[in-house]
C-alpha positions as CSV (number, residue, x, y, z in Angstrom):
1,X,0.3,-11.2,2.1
2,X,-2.6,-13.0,0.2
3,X,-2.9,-16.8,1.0
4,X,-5.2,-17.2,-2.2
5,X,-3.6,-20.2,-3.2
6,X,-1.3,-22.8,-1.2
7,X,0.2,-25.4,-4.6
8,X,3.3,-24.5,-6.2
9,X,2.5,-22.0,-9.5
10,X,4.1,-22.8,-12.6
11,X,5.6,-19.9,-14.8
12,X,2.3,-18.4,-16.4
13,X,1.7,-15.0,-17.2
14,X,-2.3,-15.7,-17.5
15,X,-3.2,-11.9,-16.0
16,X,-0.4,-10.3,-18.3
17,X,-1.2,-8.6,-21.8
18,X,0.7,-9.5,-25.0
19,X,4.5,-9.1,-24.7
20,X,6.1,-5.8,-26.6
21,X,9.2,-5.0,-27.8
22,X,11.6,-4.3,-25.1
23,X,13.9,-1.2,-24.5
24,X,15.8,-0.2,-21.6
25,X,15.1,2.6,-19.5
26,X,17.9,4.1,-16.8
27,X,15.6,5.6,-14.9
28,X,17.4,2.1,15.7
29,X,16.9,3.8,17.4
30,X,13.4,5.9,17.4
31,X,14.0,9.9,17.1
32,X,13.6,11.7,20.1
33,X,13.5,15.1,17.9
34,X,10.3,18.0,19.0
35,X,11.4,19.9,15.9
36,X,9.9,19.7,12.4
37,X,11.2,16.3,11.1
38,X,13.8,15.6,8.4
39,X,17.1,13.9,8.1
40,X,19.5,13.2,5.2
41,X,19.1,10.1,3.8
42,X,21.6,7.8,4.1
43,X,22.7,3.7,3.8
44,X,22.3,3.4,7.4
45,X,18.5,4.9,6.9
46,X,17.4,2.9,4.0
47,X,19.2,-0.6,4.7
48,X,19.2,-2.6,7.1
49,X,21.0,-6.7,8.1
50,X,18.8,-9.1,9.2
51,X,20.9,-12.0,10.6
52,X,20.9,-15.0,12.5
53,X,24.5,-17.0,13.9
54,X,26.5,-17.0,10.6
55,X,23.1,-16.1,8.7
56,X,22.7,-12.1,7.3
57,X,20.9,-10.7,4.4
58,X,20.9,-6.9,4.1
59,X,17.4,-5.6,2.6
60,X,16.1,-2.1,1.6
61,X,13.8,-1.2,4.7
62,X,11.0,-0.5,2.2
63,X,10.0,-3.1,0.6
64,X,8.4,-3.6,-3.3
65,X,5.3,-6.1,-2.5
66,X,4.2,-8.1,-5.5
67,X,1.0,-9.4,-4.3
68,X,-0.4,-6.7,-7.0
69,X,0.9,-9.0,-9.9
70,X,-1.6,-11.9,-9.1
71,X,-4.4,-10.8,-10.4
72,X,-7.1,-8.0,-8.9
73,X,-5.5,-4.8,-9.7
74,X,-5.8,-4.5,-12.9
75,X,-3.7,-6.2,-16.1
76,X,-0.2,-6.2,-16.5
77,X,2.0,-6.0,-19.6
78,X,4.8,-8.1,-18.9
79,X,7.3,-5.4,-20.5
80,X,6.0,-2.3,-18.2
81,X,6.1,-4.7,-14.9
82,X,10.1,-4.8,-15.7
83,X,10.6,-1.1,-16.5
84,X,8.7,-0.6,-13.4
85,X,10.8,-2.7,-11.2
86,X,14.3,-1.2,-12.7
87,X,13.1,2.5,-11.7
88,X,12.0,1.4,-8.8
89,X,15.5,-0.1,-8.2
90,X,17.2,2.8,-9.9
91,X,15.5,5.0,-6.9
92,X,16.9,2.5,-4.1
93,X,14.3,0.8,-4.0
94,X,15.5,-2.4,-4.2
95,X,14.2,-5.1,-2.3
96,X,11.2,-7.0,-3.6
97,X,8.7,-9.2,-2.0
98,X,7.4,-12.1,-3.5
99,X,5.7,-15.5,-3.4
100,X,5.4,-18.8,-5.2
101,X,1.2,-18.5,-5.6
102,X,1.3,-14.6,-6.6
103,X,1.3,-15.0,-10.1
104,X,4.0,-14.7,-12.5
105,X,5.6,-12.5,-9.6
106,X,9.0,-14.6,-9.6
107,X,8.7,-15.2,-13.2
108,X,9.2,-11.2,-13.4
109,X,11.8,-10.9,-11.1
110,X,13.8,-13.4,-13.2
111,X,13.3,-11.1,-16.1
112,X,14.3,-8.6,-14.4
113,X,17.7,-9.5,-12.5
114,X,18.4,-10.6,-15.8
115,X,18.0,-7.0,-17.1
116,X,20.1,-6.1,-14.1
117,X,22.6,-8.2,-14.8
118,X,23.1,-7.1,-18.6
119,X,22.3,-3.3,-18.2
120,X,23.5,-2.3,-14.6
121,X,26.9,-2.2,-13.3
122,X,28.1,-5.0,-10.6
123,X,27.7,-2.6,-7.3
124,X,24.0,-2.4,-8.4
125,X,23.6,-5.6,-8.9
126,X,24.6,-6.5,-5.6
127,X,22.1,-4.6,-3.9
128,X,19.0,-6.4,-5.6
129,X,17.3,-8.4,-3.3
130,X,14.4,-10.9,-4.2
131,X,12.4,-12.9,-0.8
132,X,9.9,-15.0,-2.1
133,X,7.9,-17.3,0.2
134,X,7.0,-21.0,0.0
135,X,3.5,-21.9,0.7
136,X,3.4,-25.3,0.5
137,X,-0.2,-28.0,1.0
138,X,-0.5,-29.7,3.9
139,X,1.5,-33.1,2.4
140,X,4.4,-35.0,3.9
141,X,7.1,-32.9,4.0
142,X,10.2,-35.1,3.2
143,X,13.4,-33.6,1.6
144,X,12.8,-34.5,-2.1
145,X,9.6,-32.6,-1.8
146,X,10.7,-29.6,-0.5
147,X,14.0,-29.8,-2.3
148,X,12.1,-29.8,-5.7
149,X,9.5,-27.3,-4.4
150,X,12.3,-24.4,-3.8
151,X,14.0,-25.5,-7.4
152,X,10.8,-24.2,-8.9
153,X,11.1,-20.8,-7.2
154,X,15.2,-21.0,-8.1
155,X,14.5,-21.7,-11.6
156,X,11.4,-18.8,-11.8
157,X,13.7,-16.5,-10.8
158,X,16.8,-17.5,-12.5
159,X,19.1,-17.5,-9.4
160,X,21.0,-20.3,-8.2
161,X,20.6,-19.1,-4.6
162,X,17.7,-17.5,-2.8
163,X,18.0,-14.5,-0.7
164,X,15.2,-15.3,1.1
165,X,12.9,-18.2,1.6
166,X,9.9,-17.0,3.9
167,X,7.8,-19.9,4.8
168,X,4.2,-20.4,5.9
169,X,2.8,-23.3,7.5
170,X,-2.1,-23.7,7.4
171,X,-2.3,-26.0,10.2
172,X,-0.3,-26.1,13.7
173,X,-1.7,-29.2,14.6
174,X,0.3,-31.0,12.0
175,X,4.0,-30.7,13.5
176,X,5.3,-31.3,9.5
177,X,6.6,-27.5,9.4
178,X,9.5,-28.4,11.8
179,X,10.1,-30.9,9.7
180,X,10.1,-28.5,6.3
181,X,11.9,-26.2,8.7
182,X,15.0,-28.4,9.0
183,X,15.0,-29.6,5.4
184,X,14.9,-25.7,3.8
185,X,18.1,-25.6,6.4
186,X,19.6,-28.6,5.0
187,X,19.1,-26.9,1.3
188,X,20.7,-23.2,3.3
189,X,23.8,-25.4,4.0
190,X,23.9,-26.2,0.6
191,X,23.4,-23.4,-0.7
192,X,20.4,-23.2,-2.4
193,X,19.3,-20.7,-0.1
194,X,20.9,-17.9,2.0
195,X,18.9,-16.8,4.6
196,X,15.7,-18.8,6.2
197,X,12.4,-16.9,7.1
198,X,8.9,-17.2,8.3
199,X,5.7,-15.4,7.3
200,X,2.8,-15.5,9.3
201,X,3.8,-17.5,12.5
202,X,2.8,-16.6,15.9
203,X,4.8,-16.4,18.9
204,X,4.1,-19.6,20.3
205,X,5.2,-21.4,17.1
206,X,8.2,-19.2,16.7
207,X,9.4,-19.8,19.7
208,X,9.7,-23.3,19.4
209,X,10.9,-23.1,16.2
210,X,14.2,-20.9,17.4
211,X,14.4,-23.8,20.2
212,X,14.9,-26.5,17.3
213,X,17.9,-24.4,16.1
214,X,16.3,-23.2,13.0
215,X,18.1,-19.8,12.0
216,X,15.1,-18.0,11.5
217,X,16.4,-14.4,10.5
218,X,13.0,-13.3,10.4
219,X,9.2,-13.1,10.4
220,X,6.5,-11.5,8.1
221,X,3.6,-10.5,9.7
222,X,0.7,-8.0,9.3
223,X,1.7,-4.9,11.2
224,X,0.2,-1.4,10.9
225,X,-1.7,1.7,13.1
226,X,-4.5,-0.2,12.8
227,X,-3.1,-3.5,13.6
228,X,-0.8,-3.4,16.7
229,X,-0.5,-7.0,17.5
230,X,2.8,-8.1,16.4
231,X,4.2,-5.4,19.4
232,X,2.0,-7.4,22.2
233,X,3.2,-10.4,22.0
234,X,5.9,-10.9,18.8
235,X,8.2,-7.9,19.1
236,X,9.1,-9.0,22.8
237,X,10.3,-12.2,21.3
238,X,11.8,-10.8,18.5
239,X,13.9,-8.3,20.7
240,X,15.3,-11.1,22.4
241,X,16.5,-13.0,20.0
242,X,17.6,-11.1,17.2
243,X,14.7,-12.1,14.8
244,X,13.4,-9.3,12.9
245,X,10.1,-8.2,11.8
246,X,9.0,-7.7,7.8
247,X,5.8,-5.9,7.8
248,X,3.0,-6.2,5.3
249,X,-0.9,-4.4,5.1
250,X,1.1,-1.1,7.0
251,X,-0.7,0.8,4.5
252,X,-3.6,-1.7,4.3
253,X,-3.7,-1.7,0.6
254,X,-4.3,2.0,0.3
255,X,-6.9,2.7,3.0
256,X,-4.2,4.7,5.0
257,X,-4.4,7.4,2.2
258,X,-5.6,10.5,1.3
259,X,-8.0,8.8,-1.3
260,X,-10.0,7.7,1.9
261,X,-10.1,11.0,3.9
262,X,-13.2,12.0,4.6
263,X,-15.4,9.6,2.5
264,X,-18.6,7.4,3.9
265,X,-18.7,4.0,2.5
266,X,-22.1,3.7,4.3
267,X,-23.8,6.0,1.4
268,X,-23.4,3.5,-1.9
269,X,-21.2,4.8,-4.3
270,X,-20.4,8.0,-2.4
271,X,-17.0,6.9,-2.0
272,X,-14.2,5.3,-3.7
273,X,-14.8,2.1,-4.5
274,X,-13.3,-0.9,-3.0
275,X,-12.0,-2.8,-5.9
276,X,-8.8,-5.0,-4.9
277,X,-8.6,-7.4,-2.9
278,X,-6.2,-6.0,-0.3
279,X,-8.6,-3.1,0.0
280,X,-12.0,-5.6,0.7
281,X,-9.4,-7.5,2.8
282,X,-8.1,-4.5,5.0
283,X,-11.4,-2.9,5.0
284,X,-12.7,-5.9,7.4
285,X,-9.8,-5.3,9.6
286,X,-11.4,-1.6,9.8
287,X,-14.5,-3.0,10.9
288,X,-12.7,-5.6,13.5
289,X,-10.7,-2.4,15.0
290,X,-13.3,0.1,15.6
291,X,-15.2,0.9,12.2
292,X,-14.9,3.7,9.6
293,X,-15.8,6.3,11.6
294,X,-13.1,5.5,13.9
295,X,-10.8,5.2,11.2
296,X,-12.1,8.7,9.5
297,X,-10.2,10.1,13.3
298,X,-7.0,8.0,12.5
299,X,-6.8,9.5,8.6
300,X,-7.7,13.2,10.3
301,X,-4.6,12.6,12.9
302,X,-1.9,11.0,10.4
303,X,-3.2,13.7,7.4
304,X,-2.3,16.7,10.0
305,X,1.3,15.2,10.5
306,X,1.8,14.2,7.0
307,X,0.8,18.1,6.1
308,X,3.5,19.4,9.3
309,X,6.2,17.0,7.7
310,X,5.3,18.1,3.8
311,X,4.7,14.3,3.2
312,X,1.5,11.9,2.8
313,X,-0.3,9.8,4.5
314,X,1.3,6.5,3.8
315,X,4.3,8.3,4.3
316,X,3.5,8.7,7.8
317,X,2.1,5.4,8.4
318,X,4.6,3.3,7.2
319,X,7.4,5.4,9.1
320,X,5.5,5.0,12.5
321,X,5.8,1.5,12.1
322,X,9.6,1.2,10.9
323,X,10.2,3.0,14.2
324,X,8.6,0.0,16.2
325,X,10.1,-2.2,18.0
326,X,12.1,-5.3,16.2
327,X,10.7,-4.1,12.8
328,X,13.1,-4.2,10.1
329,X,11.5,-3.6,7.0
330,X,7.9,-2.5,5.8
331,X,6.0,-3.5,2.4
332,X,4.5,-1.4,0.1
333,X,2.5,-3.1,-2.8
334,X,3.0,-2.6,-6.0
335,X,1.1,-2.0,-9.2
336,X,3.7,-2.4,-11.8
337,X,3.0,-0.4,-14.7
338,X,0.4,0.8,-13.6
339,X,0.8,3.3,-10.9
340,X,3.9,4.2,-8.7
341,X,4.7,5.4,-5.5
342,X,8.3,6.2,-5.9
343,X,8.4,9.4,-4.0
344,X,6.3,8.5,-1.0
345,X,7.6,5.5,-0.5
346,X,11.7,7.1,-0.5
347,X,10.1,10.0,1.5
348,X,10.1,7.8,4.4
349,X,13.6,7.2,4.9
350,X,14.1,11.5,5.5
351,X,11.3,11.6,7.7
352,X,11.5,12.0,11.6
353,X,8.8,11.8,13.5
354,X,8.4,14.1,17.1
355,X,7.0,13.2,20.0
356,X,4.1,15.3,19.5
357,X,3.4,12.9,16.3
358,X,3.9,9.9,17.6
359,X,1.9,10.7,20.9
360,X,-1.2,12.0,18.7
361,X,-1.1,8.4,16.8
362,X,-0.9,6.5,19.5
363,X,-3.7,8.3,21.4
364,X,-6.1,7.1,18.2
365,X,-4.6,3.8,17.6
366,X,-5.3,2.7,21.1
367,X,-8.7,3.8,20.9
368,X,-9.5,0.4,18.6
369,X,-10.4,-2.7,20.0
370,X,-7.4,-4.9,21.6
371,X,-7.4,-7.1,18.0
372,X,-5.1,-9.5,19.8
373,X,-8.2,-10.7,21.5
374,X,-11.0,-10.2,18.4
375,X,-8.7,-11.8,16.0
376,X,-5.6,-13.8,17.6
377,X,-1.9,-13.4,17.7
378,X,0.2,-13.0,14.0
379,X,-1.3,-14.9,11.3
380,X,-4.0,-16.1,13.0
381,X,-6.5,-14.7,10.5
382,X,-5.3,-17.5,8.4
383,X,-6.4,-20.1,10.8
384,X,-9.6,-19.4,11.6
């Protein structure tokens, strides 16, 4: 999740080019298995229910993050970014991640279940799923504020009722997010929202939110092979409580790829470039972990499973993560229009890995330096 930006965006479309002419387009237990991986897809594989009390939202367990649409990857055409998200949808795809500073990411969605709504029967409709977080300024947080805040994110994405509101709080020392906590309940009970979420919270902070009786369904947190921590501390927590995990950076913005095999980013422009900035961002947590040579070992390990399995490397590394403990769902970021990832990211529900895989990753992954001591417990880089 990028935390570029902490004020309410209003609906612009500043990084989009000019709008065309439009036209539709139909386009947990872990395995125990020691033979070559690969299960039928089903519902129970792709979907999962995160719930809390009388609380539940079921999500696609691969997620669509639109980080990509707030500027960084490249331009958007407004028209494209909606084809892209109904084929993305049309594959099963159909959860997408959003947040009030990335753009004119909810603006999009709002075209888009709009889309939905005219050109796709009601069973498909009811499978869309739009989380969007709040990342409000450090202010007062009284109920008119925060009441007017999620209108803008209702009206952006034309719903009367959010799915999900994932909130994220700067500053711990300033006990106002219990108090945005209980007012974003207040607008639950109203519904304005259905289910109430945090992104980036540690386990400390959780914790006593869950002891204020907010029905926190889950958390978003960053979470890959490189970056373990949520499973020291968080998942234990989690486990026993109910609260689920959302992962983001599990493919650390395309660093866990074959694009990055065997490359030197020491030698100037002998690699690819780093040129986004969830690449420069993940990148660093490379260096925190153990540096790219280290890393180079990780890619050589994951790229001989992914070739066993018939599947890539982000296949493999978002699917060792699902399989964690308490995690629910894992993001994937998208460059709508641009580039997809359709079949990868679909690959993952059919993939099983054995013991032998998952033993092999482990043995690298524990080879980096304990990050829960470099860097802090979940969303701790943001407090630094």
């Amino acid at each position: 999740m990028a935390m570029a930006m902490a004020a309410i965006v209003k609906p612009v479309f500043s990084n989009l080019t000019h709008i065309k002419s439009s036209t539709t387009t139909n386009t947990t237990t872990r395995p125990r298995a020691s033979v070559k991986c690969c299960a039928v897809r089903t519902e129970e594989t792709q979907r999962v229910t995160l719930a809390n009390g009388n609380d539940s939202l079921d999500i696609c367990r691969v997620l669509n993050g639109m980080w990509q649409t707030s500027g960084g990857w490249g331009r958007i055409d407004r028209d494209d970014a909606v084809e892209a998200m109904l084929r993305y949808a049309d594959s099963g795809l159909s959860t997408f991640d959003m947040a009030d500073h990335y753009g004119p990411a909810e603006d999009l969605y709002g075209i888009f279940i709009n889309r939905v709504r005219r050109e796709r029967p009601p069973e498909f409709l009811e499978k869309i799923r739009g989380l969007t977080k709040w990342v409000p300024p450090p202010v007062k947080m009284t109920s008119s504020y925060v009441r007017e805040s999620i209108n803008v994110s209702r009206k952006r994405m034309d719903v009367a009722s959010l799915d999900m509101l994932q909130f994220h709080w700067w500053d711990y020392s300033n006990p106002g997010y219990l108090d945005a906590l209980k007012h974003l309940t207040d607008l639950k009970e109203e519904g304005k929202i259905k289910t109430v979420a945090l992104t980036n919270f540690d386990t400390e902070r959780l914790q006593i939110i869950l002891e204020n009786k907010i029905p926190i369904v889950s958390n978003q947190v960053q979470h890959s092979i490189v970056d373990m921590r949520p499973q020291q501390k968080m998942a234990e927590l989690c486990q026993h409580t109910g609260v689920k995990l959302i992962t983001y950076g599990t493919v650390m913005g395309g660093l866990l790829s074959e694009k990055f095999l065997d490359t030197n980013l020491s030698i100037p422009f002998a690699g690819p470039s780093l040129n986004t900035p969830s690449l420069q961002k993940y990148k660093r947590m490379v260096d925190a972990w153990g540096g790219w040579s280290q890393f180079q070992v990780l890619l050589q390990t994951l790229k001989k499973v992914a070739s066993k399995h018939g599947v890539s490397i982000p296949t493999v590394a978002v699917k060792y993560i699902l399989d964690q403990p308490a995690v629910a769902g894992s993001m994937i970021g998208v460059r709508l229009g641009l580039s997809d990832h359709i079949q990868d990211s679909n690959a993952i529900f059919s993939l099983v890995l054995d013991n032998d895989d998952v033993n092999s990753i482990q043995e690298i992954s524990k080879k980096g330096k304990d990050l829960l001591r470099v860097i802090g417990d979940c969303g701790d880089e943001y407090r630094r």
